[in-house]
C-alpha positions as CSV (number, residue, x, y, z in Angstrom):
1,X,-34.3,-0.3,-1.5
2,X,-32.1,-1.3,1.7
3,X,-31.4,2.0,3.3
4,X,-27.8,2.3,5.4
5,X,-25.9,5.0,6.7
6,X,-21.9,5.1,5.7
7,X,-19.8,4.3,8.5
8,X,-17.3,7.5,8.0
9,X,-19.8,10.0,6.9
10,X,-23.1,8.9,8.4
11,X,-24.7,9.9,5.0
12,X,-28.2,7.9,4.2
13,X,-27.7,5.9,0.9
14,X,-28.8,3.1,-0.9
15,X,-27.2,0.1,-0.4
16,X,-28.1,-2.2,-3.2
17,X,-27.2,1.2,-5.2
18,X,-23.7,1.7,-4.3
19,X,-20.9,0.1,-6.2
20,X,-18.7,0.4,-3.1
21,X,-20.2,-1.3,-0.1
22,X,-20.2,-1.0,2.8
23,X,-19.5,2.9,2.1
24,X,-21.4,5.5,0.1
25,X,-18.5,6.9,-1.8
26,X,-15.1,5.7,-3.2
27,X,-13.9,8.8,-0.9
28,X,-16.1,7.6,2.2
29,X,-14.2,3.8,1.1
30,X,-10.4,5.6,0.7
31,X,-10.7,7.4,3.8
32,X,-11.3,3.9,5.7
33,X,-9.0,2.3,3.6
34,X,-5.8,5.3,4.6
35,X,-7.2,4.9,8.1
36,X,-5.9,0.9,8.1
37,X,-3.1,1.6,6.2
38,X,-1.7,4.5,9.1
39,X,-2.6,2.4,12.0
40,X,-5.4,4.5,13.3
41,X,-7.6,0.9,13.8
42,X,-6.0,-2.2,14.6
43,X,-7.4,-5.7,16.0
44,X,-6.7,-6.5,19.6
45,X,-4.4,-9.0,20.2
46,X,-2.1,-10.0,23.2
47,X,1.8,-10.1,22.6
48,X,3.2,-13.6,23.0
49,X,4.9,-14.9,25.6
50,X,8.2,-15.4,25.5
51,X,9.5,-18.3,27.1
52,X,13.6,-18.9,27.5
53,X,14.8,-21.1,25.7
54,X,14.6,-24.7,26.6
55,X,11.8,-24.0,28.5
56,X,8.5,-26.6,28.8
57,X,5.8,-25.3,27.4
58,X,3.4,-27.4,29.2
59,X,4.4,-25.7,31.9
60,X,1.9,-22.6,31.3
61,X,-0.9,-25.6,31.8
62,X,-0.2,-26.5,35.7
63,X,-2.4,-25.1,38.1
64,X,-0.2,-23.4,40.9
């Protein structure tokens, strides 16, 4: 037995029991999966910069 606890719910289950890891439920697993799909996690990430055009691009290497 390799005890967890679901990530939305906190419920103690069984992991090597459940048919949908890394939740306890299909519910626990639909509720993460609406919370991706509406935006409410994200990854970081940094917008790129935008450079006109022409521009050197080795330019964002030089010390100054």
């Amino acid at each position: 037995m390799a005890p967890m606890r679901c990530s939305i719910c906190g419920r103690a289950f069984d992991s090597e029991q459940s048919q949908t890891m890394p939740f306890c439920s299909q519910r626990c697993k639909d509720i993460d999966r609406n919370r991706w799909l509406n935006e409410e996690y994200g990854l970081p990430w940094e917008p790129a910069v935008e450079r006109p055009e022409g521009a050197d691009p080795s330019a964002d290497n030089r010390g100054g």
